[in-house]
C-alpha positions in Angstrom: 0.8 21.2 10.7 -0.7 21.2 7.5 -4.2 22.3 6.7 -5.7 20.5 3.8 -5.6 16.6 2.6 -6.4 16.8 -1.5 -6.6 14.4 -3.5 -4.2 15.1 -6.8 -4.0 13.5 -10.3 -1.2 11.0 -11.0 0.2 13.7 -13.1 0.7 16.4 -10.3 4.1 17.8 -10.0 4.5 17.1 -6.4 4.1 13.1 -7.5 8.5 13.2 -6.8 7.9 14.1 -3.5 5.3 10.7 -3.3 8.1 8.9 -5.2 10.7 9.3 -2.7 9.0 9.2 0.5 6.8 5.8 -0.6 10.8 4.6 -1.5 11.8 5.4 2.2 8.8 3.5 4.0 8.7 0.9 1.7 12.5 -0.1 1.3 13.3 -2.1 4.3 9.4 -3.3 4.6 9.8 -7.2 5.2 7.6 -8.1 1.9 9.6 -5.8 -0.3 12.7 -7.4 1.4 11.6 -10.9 0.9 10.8 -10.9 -2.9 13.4 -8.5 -3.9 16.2 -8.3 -1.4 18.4 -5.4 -0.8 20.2 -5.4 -4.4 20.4 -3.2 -6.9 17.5 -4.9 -8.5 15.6 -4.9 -5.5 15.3 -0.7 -5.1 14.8 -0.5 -8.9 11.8 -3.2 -8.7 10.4 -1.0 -5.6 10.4 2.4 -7.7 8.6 0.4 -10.0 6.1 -0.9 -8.0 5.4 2.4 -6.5 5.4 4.1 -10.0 2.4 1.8 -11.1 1.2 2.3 -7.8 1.4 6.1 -7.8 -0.5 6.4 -12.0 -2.8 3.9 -11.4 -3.9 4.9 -8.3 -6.1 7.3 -6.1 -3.7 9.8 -4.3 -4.4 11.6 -1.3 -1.8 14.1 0.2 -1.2 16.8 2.7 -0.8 20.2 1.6 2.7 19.9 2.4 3.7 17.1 0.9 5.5 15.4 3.7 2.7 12.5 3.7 1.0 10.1 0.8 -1.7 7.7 0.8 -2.4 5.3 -2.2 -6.3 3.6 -2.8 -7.7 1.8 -5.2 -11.7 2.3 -5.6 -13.8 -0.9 -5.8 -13.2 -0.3 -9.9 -9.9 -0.5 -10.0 -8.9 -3.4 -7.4 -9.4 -5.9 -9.8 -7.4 -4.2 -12.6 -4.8 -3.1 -10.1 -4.2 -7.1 -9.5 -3.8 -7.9 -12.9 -1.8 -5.1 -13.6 0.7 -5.8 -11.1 0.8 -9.3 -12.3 2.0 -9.0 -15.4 4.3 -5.9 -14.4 6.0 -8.7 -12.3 6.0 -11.0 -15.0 8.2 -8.9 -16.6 10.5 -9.0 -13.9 10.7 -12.7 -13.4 12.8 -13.4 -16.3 15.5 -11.3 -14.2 14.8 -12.9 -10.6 12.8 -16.1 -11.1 12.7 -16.0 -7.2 11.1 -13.2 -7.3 8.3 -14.3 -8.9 7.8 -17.4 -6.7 7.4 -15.5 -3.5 5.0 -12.8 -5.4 3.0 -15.5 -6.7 3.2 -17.6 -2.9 1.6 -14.2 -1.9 -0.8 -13.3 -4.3 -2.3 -17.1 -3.8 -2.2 -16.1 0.4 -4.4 -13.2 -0.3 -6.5 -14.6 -2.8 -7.5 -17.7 -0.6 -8.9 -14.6 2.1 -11.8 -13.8 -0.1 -12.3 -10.3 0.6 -15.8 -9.0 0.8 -16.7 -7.3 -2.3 -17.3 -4.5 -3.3 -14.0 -2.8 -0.9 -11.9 -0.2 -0.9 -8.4 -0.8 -1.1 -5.2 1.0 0.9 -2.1 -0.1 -1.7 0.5 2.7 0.5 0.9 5.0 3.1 3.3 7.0 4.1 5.0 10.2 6.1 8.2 12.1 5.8 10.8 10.0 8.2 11.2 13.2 10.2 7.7 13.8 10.4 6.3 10.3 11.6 4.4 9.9 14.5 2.8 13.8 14.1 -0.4 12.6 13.7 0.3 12.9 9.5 -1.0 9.4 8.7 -4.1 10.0 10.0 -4.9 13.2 8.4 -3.7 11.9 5.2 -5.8 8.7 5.4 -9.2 10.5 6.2 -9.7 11.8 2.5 -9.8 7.9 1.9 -12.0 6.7 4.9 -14.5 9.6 4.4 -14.7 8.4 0.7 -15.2 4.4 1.9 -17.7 5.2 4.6 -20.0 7.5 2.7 -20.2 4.6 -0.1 -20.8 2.4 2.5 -18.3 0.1 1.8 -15.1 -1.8 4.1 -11.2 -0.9 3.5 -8.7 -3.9 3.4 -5.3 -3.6 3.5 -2.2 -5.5 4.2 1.1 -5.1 6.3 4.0 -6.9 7.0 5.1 -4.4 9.6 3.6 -5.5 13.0 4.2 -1.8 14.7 1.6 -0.3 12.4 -1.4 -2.8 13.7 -2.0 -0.7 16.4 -2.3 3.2 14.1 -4.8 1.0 12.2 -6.6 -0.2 14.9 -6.9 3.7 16.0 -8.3 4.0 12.8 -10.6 1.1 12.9 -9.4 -1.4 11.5 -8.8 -5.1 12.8 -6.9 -7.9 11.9 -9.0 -10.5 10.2 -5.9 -12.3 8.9 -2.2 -13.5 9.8 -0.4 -15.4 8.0 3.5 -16.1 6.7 6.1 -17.9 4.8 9.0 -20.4 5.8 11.5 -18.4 4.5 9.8 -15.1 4.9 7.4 -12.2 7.1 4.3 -12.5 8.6 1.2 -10.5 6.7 -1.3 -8.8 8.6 -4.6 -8.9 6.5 -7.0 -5.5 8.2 -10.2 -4.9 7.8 -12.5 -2.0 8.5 -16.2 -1.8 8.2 -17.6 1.3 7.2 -18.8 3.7 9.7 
């Protein structure tokens, strides 16, 4: 097992590793799926998203690399939003369907009214062949640590109903469920500082 969660510049080398195993969680998640399909366009709009995600964000990783967390500090979750907004603007002159079913989203979350100040948790994720070793947890508690000594909640939000019950472990509850004709349901989580 591996011995030490850091938290690393966007910069850092070992940002590939991040790269490719955000790309293998995030793939075949039902959001990604629903705005960007399973095309060409779909995995290069994913890399993207987890590019911005990856500079723009707070990293925390285990000293082995095989597992990545992404936050965004009470600062940044405003110009995260924005950010990802007009990155996504870009791509709707591509896939104008796209854009509807980001923007369908966005206006889901937005109506929740999040308590502010708040951490955020953008990603998380572990090596395929490593899941279920206990590596989301260690590589999360960099991140909770941080929240609860500022004294402030975490929100987060899933479209993968298996992964409810790791946050739950983790404190977190479901505060909000909602979904799309056409598309996933979205677990809104929420977990008060300790």
């Amino acid at each position: 097992m591996p011995e030490e969660v850091t938290a690393l510049a966007a910069k850092e080398p070992d940002l590939r590793s991040a790269k490719d195993i955000l790309f293998t969680a995030f793939k075949d998640e039902p959001v990604q799926e629903w705005i960007y399909g399973h095309s060409l366009y779909g995995r290069i709009a994913t890399r993207i998203w987890i590019a911005d995600l990856l500079k723009h964000g707070i990293v925390s990783k285990l000293s082995d690399n095989s597992a990545f967390a992404v936050w965004f500090s009470p600062e940044q979750t405003e110009r995260a939003a924005r950010r990802r907004m007009s990155l996504l603007g870009a791509f709707s002159l591509l896939r104008p369907d796209s854009w509807a079913r980001k923007m369908q989203l966005n206006r889901k979350i937005a109506q929740l009214e999040y308590r502010k100040p708040y951490w955020y948790l953008a990603a998380v994720a572990t090596a395929t062949s490593l899941k279920r070793s206990g590596r989301g947890t260690m590589v999360l508690s960099l991140g909770l640590q941080r929240a609860d000594h500022d004294r402030l909640p975490i929100y987060l939000e899933t479209s993968v109903y298996y992964s409810i019950d790791f946050y739950k472990l983790l404190g977190f509850d479901v505060v909000h469920e909602f979904g799309f004709e056409d598309g996933p349901t979205v677990w809104c989580l929420h977990r008060a500082p300790r």
